[in-house]
Wavefront OBJ file of the C-alpha trace (Angstrom):
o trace
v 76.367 -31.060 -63.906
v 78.907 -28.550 -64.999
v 78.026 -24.473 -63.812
v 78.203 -23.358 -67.575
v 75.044 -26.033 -68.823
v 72.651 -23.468 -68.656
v 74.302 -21.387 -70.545
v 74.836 -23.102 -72.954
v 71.337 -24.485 -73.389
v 70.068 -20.516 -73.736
v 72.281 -20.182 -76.342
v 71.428 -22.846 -78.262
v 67.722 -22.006 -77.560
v 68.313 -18.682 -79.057
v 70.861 -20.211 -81.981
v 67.440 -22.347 -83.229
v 65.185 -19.219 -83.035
v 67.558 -17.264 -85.717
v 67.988 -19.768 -87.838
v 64.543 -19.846 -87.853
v 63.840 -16.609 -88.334
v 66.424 -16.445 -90.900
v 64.335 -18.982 -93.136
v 66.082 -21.919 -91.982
v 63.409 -23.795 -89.679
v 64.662 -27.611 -90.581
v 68.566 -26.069 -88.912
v 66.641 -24.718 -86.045
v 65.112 -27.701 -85.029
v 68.053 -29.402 -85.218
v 69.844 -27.302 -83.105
v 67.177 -27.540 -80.268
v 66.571 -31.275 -80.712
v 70.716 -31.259 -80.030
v 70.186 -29.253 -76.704
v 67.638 -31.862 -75.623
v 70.277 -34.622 -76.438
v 72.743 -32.301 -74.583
v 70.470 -33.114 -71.361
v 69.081 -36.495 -71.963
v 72.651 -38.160 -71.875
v 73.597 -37.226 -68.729
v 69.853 -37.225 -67.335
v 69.746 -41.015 -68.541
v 73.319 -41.985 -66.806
v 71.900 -40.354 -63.584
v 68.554 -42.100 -63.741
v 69.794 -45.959 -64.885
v 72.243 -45.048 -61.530
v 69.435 -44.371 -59.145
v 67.002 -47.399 -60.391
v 69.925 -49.359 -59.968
v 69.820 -48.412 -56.085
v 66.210 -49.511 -56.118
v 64.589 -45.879 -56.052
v 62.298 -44.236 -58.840
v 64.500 -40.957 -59.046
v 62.140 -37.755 -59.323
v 63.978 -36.722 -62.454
v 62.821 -39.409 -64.204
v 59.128 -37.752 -65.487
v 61.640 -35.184 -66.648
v 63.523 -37.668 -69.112
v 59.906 -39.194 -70.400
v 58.984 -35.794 -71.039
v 61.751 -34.474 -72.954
v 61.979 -37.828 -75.051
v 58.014 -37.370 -75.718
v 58.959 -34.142 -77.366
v 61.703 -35.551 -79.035
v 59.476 -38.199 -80.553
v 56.176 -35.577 -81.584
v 58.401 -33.434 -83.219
v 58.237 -30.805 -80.468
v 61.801 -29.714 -80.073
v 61.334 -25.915 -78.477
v 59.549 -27.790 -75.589
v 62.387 -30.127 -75.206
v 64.932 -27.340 -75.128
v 62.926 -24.993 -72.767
v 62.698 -28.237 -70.385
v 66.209 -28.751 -70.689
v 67.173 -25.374 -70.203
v 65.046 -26.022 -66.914
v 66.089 -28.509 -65.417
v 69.923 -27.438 -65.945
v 68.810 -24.303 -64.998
v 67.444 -25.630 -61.901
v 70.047 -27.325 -60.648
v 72.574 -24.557 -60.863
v 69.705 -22.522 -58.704
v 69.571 -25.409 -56.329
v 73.477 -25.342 -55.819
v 73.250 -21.661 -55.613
v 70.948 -21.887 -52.833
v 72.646 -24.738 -51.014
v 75.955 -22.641 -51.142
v 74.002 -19.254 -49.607
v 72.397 -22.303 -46.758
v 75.974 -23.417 -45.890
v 77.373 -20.115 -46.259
v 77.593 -20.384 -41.921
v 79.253 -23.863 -42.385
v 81.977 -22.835 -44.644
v 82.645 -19.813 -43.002
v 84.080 -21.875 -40.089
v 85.635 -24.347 -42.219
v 87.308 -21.249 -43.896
v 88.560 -19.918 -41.223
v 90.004 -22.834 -39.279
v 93.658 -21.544 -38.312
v 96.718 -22.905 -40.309
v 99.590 -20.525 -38.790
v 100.785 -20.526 -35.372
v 103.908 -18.398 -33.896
v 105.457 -20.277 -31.231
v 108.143 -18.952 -28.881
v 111.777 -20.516 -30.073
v 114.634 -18.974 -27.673
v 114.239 -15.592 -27.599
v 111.888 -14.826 -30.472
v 109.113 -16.085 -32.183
v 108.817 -18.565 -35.080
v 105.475 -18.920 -37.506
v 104.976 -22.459 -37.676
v 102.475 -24.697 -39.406
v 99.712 -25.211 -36.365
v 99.756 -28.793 -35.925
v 103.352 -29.099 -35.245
v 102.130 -27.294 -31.480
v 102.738 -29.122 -29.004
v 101.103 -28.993 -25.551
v 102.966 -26.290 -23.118
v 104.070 -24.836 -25.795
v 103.309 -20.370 -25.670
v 102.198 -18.984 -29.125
v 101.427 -15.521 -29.382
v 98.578 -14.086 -30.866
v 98.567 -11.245 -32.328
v 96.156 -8.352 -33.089
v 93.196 -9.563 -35.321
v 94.622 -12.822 -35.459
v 92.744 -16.109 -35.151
v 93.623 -18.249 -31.823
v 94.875 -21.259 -33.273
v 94.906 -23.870 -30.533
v 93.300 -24.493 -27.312
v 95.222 -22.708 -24.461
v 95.927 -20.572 -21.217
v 96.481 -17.347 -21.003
v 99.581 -16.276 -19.943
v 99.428 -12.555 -20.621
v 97.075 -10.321 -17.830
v 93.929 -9.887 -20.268
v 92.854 -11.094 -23.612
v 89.844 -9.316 -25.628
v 88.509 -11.729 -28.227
v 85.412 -11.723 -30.891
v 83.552 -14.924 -30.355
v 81.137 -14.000 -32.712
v 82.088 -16.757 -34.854
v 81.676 -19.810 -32.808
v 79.098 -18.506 -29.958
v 76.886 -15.575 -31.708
v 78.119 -13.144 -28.958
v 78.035 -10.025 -30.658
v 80.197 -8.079 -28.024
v 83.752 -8.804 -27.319
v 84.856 -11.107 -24.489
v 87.637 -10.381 -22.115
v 89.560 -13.115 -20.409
v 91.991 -12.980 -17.460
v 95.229 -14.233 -16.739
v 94.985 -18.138 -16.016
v 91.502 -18.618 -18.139
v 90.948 -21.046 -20.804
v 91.010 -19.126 -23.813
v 89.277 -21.318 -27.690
v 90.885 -21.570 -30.436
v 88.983 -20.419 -33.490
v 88.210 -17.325 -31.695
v 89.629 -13.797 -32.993
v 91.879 -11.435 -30.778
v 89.952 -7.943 -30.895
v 92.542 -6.640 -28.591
v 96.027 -6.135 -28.412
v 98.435 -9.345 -28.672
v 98.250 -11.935 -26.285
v 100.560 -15.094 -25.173
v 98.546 -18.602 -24.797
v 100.411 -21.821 -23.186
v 98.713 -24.461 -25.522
v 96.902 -26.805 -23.282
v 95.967 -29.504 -25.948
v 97.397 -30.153 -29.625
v 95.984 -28.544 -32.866
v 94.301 -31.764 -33.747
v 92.288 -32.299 -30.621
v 91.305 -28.278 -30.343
v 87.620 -27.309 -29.817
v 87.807 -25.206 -33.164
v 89.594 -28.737 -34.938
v 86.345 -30.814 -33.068
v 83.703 -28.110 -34.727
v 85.430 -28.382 -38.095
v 85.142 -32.006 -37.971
v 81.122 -31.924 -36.960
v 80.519 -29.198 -39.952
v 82.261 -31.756 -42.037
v 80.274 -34.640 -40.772
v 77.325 -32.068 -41.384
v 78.078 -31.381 -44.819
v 78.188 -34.837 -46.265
v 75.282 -36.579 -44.685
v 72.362 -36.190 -47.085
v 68.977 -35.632 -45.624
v 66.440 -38.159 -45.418
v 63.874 -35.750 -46.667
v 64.870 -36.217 -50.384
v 64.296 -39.996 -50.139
v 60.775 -39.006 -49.462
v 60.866 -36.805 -52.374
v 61.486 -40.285 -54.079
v 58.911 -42.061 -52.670
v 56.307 -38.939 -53.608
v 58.304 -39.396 -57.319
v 56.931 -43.188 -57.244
v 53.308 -42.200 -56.929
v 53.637 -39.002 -58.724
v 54.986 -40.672 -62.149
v 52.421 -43.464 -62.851
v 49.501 -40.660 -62.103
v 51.598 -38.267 -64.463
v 52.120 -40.813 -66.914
v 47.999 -42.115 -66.700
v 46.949 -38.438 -66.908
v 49.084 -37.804 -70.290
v 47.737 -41.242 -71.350
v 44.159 -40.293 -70.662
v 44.900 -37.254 -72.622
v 46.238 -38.555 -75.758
v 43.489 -41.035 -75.717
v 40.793 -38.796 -75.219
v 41.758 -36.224 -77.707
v 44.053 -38.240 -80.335
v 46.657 -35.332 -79.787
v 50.086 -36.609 -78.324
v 50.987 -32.900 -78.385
v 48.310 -33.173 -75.158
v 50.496 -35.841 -73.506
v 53.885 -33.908 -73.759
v 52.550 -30.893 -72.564
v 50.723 -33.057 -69.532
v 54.415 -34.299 -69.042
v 55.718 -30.987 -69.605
v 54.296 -29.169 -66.766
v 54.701 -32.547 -64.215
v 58.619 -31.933 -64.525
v 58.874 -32.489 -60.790
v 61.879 -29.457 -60.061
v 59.770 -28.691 -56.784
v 60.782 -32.402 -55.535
v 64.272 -32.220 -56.526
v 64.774 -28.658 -55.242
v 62.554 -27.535 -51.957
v 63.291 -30.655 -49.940
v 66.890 -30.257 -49.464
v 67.210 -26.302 -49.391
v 64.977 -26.140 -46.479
v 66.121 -28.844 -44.396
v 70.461 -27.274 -45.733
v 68.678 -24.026 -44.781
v 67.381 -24.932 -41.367
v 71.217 -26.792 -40.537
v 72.523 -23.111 -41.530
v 70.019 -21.459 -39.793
v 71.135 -23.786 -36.609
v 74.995 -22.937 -37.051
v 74.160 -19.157 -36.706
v 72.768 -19.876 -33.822
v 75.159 -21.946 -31.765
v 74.246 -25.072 -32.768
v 76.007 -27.421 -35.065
v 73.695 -30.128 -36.669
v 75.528 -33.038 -37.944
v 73.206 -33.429 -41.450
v 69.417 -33.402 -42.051
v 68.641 -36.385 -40.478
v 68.851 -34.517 -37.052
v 67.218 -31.786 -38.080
v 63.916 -33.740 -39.402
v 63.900 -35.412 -35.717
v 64.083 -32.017 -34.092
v 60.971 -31.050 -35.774
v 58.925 -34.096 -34.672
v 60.749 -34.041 -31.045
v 57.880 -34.818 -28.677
v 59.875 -34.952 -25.691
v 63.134 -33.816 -24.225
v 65.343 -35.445 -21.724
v 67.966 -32.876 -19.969
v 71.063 -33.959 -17.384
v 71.399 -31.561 -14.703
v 75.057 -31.060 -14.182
v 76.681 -29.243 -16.607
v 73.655 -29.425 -18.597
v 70.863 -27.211 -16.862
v 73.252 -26.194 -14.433
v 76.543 -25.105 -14.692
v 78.977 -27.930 -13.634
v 81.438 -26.182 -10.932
v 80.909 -25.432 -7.304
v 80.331 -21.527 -7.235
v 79.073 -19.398 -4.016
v 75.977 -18.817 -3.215
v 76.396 -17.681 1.044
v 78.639 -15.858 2.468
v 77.961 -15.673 6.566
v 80.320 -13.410 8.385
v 81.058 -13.652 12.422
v 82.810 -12.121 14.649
v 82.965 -8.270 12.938
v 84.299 -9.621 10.070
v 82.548 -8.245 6.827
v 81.411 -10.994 3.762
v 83.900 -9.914 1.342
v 86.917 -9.871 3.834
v 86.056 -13.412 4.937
v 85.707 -14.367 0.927
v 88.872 -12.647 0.170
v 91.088 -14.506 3.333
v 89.471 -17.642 1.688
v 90.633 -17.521 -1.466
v 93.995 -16.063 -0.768
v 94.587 -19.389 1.002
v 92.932 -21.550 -1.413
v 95.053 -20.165 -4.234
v 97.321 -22.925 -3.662
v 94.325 -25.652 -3.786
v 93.661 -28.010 -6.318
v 90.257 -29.019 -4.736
v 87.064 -28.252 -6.683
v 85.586 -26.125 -3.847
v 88.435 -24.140 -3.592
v 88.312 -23.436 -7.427
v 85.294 -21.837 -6.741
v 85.874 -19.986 -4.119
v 88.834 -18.031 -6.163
v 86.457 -17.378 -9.229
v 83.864 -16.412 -7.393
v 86.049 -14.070 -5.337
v 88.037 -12.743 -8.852
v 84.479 -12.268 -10.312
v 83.312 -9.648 -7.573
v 87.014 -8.050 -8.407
v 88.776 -9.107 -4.507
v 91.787 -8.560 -4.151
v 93.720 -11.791 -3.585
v 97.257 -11.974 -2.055
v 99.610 -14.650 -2.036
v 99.428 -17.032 1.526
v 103.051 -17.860 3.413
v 103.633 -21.355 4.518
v 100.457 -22.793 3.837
v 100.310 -26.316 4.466
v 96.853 -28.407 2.686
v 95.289 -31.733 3.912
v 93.265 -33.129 1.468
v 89.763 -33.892 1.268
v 89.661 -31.246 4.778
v 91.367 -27.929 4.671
v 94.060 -25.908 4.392
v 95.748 -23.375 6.701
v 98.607 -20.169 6.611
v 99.515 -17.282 7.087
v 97.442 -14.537 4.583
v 98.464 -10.491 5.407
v 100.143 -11.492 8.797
v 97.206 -13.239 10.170
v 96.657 -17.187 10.427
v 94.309 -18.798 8.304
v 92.339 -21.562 8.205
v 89.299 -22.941 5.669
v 87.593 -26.714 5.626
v 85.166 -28.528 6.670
v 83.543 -27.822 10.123
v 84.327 -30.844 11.697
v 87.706 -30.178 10.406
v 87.847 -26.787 12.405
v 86.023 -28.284 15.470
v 89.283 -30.576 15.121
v 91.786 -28.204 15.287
v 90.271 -26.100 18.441
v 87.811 -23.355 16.540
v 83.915 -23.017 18.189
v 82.218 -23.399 14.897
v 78.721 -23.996 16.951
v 77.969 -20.563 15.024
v 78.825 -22.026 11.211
v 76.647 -25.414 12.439
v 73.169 -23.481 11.404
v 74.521 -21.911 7.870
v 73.141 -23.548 4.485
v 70.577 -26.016 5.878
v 69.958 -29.153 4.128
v 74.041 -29.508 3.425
v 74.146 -32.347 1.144
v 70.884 -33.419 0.908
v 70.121 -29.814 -0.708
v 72.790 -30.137 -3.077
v 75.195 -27.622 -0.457
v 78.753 -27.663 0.128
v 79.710 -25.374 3.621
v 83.419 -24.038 4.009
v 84.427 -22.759 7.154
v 86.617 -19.865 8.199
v 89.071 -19.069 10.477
v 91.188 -15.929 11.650
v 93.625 -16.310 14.383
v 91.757 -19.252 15.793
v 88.284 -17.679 15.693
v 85.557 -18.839 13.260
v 85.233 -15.346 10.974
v 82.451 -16.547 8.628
v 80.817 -19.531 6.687
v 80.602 -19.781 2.907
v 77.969 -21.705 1.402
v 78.998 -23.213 -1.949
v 76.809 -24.915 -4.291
v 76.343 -26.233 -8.332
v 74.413 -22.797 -9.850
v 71.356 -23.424 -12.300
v 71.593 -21.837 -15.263
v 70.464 -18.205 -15.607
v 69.053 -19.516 -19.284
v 67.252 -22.827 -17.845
v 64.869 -21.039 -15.882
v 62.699 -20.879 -18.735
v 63.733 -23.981 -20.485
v 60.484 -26.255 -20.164
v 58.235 -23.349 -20.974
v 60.209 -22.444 -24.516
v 60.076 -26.290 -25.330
v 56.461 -26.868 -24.516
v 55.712 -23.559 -26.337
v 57.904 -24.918 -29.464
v 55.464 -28.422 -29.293
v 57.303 -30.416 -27.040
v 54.715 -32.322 -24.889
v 57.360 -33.306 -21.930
v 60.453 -32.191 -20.537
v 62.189 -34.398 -18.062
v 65.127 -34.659 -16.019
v 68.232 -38.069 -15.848
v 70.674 -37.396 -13.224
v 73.292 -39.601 -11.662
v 72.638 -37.323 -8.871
v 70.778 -37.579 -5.689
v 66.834 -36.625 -6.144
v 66.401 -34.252 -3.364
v 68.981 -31.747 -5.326
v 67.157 -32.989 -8.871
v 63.924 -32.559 -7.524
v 64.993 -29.222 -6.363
v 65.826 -27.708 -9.610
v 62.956 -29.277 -11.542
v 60.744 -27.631 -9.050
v 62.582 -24.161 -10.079
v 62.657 -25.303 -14.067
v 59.301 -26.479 -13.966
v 59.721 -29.914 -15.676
v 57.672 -32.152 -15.557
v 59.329 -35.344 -14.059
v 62.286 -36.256 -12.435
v 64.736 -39.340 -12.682
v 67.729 -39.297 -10.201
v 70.027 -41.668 -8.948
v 71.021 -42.843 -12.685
v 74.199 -44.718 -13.820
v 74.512 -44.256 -17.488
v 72.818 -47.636 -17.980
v 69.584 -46.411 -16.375
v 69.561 -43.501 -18.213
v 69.592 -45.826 -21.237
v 66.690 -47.596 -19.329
v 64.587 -44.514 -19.321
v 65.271 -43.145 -23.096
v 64.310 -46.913 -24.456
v 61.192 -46.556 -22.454
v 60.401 -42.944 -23.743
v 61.242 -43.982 -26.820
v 59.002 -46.780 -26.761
v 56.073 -44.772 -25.994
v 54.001 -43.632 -28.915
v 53.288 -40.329 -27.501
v 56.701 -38.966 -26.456
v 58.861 -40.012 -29.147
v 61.017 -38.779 -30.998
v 62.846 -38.081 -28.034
v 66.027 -35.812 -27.703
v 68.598 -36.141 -24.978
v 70.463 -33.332 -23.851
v 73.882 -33.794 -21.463
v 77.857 -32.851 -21.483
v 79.575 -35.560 -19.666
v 81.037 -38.878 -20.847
v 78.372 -40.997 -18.885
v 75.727 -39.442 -21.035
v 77.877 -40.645 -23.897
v 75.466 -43.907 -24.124
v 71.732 -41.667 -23.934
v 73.079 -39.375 -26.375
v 73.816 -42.313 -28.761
v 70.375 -44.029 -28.223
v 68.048 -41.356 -28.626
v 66.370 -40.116 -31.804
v 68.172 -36.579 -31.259
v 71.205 -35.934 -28.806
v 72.222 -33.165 -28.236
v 76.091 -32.423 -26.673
v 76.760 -29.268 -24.493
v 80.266 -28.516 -26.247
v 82.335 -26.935 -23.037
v 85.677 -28.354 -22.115
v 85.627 -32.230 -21.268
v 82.560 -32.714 -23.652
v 84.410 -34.293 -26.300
v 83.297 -37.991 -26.246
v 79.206 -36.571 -25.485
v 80.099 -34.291 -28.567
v 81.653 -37.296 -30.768
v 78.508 -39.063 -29.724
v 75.846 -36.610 -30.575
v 73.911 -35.575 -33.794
v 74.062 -31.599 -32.437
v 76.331 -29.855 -30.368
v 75.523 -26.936 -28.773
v 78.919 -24.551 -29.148
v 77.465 -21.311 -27.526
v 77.107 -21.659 -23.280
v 73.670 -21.563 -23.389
v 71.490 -24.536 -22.850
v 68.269 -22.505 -24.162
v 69.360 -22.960 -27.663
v 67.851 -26.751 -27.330
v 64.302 -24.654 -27.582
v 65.791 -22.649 -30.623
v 67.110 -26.367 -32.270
v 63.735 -27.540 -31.819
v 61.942 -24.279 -32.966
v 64.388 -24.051 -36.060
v 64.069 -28.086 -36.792
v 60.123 -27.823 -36.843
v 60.098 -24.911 -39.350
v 62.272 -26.440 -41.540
v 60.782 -29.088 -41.485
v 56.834 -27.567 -42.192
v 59.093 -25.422 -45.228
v 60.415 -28.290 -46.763
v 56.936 -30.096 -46.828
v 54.864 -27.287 -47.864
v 57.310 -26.648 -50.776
v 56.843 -30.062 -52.218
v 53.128 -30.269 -51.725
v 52.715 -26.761 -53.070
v 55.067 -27.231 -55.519
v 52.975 -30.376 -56.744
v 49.758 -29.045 -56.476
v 50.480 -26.625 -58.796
v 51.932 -29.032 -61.158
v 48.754 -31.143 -61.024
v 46.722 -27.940 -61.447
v 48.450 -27.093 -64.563
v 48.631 -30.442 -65.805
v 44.812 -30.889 -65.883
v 44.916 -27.466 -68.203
v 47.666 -28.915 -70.620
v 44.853 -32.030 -70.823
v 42.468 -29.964 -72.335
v 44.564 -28.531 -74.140
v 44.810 -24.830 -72.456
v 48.217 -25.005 -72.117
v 50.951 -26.171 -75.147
v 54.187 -27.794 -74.744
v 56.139 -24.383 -74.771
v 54.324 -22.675 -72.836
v 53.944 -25.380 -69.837
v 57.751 -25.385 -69.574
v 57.708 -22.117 -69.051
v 54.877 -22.075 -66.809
v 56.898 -24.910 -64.794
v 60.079 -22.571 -64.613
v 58.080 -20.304 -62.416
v 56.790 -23.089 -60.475
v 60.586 -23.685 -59.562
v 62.032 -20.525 -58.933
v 58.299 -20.122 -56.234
v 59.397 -23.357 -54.219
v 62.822 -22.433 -53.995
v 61.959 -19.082 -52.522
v 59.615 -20.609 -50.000
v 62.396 -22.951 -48.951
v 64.836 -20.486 -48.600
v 62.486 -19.116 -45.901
v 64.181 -21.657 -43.636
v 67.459 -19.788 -43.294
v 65.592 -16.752 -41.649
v 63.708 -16.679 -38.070
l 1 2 3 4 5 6 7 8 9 10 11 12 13 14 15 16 17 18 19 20 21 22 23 24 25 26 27 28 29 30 31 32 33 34 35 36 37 38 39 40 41 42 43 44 45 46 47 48 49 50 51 52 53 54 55 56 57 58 59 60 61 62 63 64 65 66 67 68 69 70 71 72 73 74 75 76 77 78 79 80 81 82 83 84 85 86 87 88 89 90 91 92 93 94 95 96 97 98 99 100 101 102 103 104 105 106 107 108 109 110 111 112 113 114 115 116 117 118 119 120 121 122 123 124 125 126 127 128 129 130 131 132 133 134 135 136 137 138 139 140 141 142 143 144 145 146 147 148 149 150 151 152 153 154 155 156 157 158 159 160 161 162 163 164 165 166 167 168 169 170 171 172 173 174 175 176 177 178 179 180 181 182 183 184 185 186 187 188 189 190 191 192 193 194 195 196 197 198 199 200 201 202 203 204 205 206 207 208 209 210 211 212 213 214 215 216 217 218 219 220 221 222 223 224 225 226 227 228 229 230 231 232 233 234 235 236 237 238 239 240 241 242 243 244 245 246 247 248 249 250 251 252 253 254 255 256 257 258 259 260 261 262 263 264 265 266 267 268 269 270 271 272 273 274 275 276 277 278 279 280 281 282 283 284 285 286 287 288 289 290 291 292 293 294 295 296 297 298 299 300 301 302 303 304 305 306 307 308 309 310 311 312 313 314 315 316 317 318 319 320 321 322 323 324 325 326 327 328 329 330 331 332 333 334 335 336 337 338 339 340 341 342 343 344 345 346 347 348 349 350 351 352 353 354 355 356 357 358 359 360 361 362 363 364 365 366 367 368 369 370 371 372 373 374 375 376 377 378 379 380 381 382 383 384 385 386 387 388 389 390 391 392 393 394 395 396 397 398 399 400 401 402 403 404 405 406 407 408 409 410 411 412 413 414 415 416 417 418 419 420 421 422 423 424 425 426 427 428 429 430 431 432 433 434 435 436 437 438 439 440 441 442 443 444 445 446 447 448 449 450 451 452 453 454 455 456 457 458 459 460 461 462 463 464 465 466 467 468 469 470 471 472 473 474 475 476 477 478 479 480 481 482 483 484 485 486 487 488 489 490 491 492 493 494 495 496 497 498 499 500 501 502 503 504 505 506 507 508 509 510 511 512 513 514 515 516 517 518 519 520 521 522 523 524 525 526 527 528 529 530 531 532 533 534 535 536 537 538 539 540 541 542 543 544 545 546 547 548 549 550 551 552 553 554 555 556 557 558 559 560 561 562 563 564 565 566 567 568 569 570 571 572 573 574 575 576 577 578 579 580 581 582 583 584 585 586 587 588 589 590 591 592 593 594 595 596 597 598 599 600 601 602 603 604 605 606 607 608
């Protein structure tokens, strides 16, 4: 329906009051009876369209009733209902453009311009002609427009837009920095690491997209209410004429059913609540998803990468032989610069996080899988395994006792070495979540009657963390086929479904796909688990699965009060217009207000 309808309905409204003010009531009429025609062709055309697709549409007591005052000679009714329903529509757009408003943002904001080093200088090019390795710079307030390294010594960006984070972020040389992001700072140089198209920002466009243009299941329930609600609207008028021998009775009985509070509240609140989710760090691919949340019964959470945080990080640092922690830390990851291995990526963040000093190592020579050893400020170095140490001539009877369980617990041990002498132990191991600590407590408090744990991993270390998380039961040892296994059977019982799956990697790919909700942790590497899920969590926080669930079950209670509010007041008011309390005019009227109430309510959705 074009944006200018209503106005033009009011006008014409207004048009047929002069003229009959102005002594000419047969002109008047005629102009309102055209400003019900005005609405009853297109209102037809949409019906005849939905029938066609086997639904009663709820805008069809709407068309009855603005024919019935057609035929009964009551053409001000027909107008006012016209100028209604038009009306109504442009309100429900209005709304649905203030619930997206989070959507589009990002969608408006997706970066087109890139400047790309060429020779000497720098050329603006369009951004999907980057290609990987190549170094853009970004410049002061500009948008990052592709996934990349840093290459400069510090980057301050506003993630606001993508994570929530209100305060700035600064990122050191060698980090990973989004695109999407803003540069709060002062310009920057990136080495693009993957192409425009394949960018995290590009990937969150694409799910906003996806989010945007699948229509909520919700409204097809407003259709079904629409097939009970138009037989008992159309027996009530019937019942009215009959009794009283006044058809006037029947229009206004079909006057004030005009179901806007189907049409409108359904949709805004569950729009709303998918808004209200994209503030918030998670992007909910349509309304579908967001229904589910709010009837999620139980939630299924991978541990790596999911409740914890996917990377070997330190958790022990032993020193021997005089030696202090951070001095043993800092040899460490001096030597391990050079290291590809996943321990010794760790061991340099860890030891850049507490703000050591690292030099660069001379003639350091690496065998894989074991240890590496050189020469770090003058003084030989070595770091592996024990056994690996024991190897090369180093009494590590000292580093034998450090982090007990080793694997079993979960534990990776490093040893250390100074001149041939075992200087300290460094106990390395995959860090929970700050955030998941209170993970099964938020979900049980937002209705969620279990929260379990599917892990490829081994159950002592699964076991461990639900004991810390408090879940309430454990599954370990999965391939991704038994973690299809256990959703189907969660699924299949009455009392835990819907269920939602939460995970990151590509082997939870499958469970994501299979549950009623799954929900992707969107770091690097996610990409297929994101492709895969109906939410994606953008923000590094796995407690926003509570805030999905919290936000999908109060949309959800919205969106179904508004409709049955919405209709008990039309039934209330509809029993009036039977007795004849209310006319034809006045009932529209009376149903405007009923509209502009449910849409309020349901905008209630977008707000905590």
């Amino acid at each position: 329906m074009m944006p200018g309808v209503p106005f033009v309905c009011l006008s014409l409204i207004v048009l047929g009051g002069v003229l009959h003010l102005a002594g000419a009531p047969e002109a008047g009429d005629a102009v309102w009876a055209a400003t019900v025609v005005l609405m009853l062709v297109p209102l037809t055309w949409s019906i005849v369209r939905t029938l066609a697709q086997g639904r009663v549409g709820v805008d069809a007591i709407a068309l009855v009733a603005m024919a019935g005052a057609l035929a009964v000679g009551e053409y001000l009714a027909g107008a006012v209902i016209a100028l209604m329903l038009s009306g109504g529509n442009a309100l429900e757009a209005s709304a649905s453009r203030r619930a997206r408003r989070e959507l589009t943002a990002l969608l408006e904001r997706m970066p087109s311009i890139a400047h790309r080093r060429e020779g000497g200088g720098w050329q603006e090019v369009p951004v999907e002609r980057l290609a990987v390795d190549d170094v853009v710079l970004v410049r002061a307030g500009e948008l990052v427009p592709v996934d990349g390294m840093l290459e400069s010594g510090e980057a301050v960006v506003d993630e606001s837009a993508l994570t929530g984070e209100s305060l700035p972020v600064t990122h050191a040389r060698g980090t990973v920095v989004r695109s999407g992001v803003a540069n709060a700072g002062d310009a920057f140089e990136l080495r693009a690491t993957r192409l425009a198209s394949e960018s995290a920002y590009a990937n969150l466009v694409r799910l906003v997209r996806a989010a945007e243009t699948q229509r909520a299941p919700f409204v097809r329930l407003a259709d079904r209410y629409a097939a009970i609600f138009l037989p008992l609207t159309l027996a009530i008028a019937g019942i009215a004429w009959f009794a009283s021998g006044d058809s006037v009775r029947a229009v206004a009985v079909l006057v004030v059913a005009t179901p806007c509070p189907l049409i409108l509240a359904a949709p805004i609140a569950i729009v709303s609540g998918v808004s209200r989710a994209a503030r918030a760090g998670v992007i909910v691919k349509g309304g579908t998803a967001i229904e589910r949340l709010g009837e999620a019964r139980a939630v299924l959470l991978d541990k790596t990468g999911t409740m914890t945080l996917g990377a070997p990080a330190v958790q022990e640092v032993v020193a021997f032989d005089s030696h202090t922690e951070d001095e043993v830390l800092r040899l460490a990851a001096s030597l391990d610069q050079l290291s590809a291995h996943v321990l010794a990526e760790g061991l340099v963040h860890d030891a850049e996080r507490r703000g050591l000093e690292l030099v660069e190592p001379v003639g350091a020579v690496e065998e894989p899988g074991q240890g590496m050893e050189g020469t770090v400020e003058g003084r030989r170095v070595a770091a592996g395994g024990v056994d690996w140490l024991r190897r090369r001539g180093v009494d590590v009877a000292a580093a034998e006792t450090v982090g007990d369980g080793g694997d079993e617990a979960g534990l990776a041990k490093v040893a250390v070495a100074v001149d041939g002498r075992l200087a300290g132990a460094i106990v390395m191991a995959d860090r929970l979540r700050e955030d998941a600590r209170e993970l099964a407590a938020e979900l049980r408090g937002a209705g969620v009657r279990e929260v379990a744990m599917a892990t490829g991993d081994r159950r002592a270390v699964a076991e461990r963390i639900a004991a810390r998380t408090g879940l309430d039961r454990v599954y370990a040892d999965l391939s991704p086929e038994d973690k299809l296994d256990v959703v189907r059977e969660m699924r299949a019982d009455p009392d835990l479904a819907p269920v939602v799956m939460v995970g990151d990697g590509v082997n939870d790919a499958p469970a994501l796909a299979l549950a009623d909700v799954g929900i992707a942790m969107g770091g690097p590497g996610a990409t297929i688990s994101s492709e895969t899920a109906d939410a994606v969590i953008t923000v590094d926080r796995i407690d926003r699965v509570a805030t999905a669930v919290r936000i999908g079950r109060r949309s959800l209670a919205i969106a179904r009060q508004s409709v049955l509010f919405g209709i008990g007041l039309s039934l209330v008011a509809m029993g009036f217009a039977a007795f004849g309390y209310i006319p034809p005019v006045a009932g529209a009227l009376l149903q405007e207000g009923i509209d502009v109430a449910v849409i309020l309510n349901a905008l209630r959705a977008l707000t905590d």
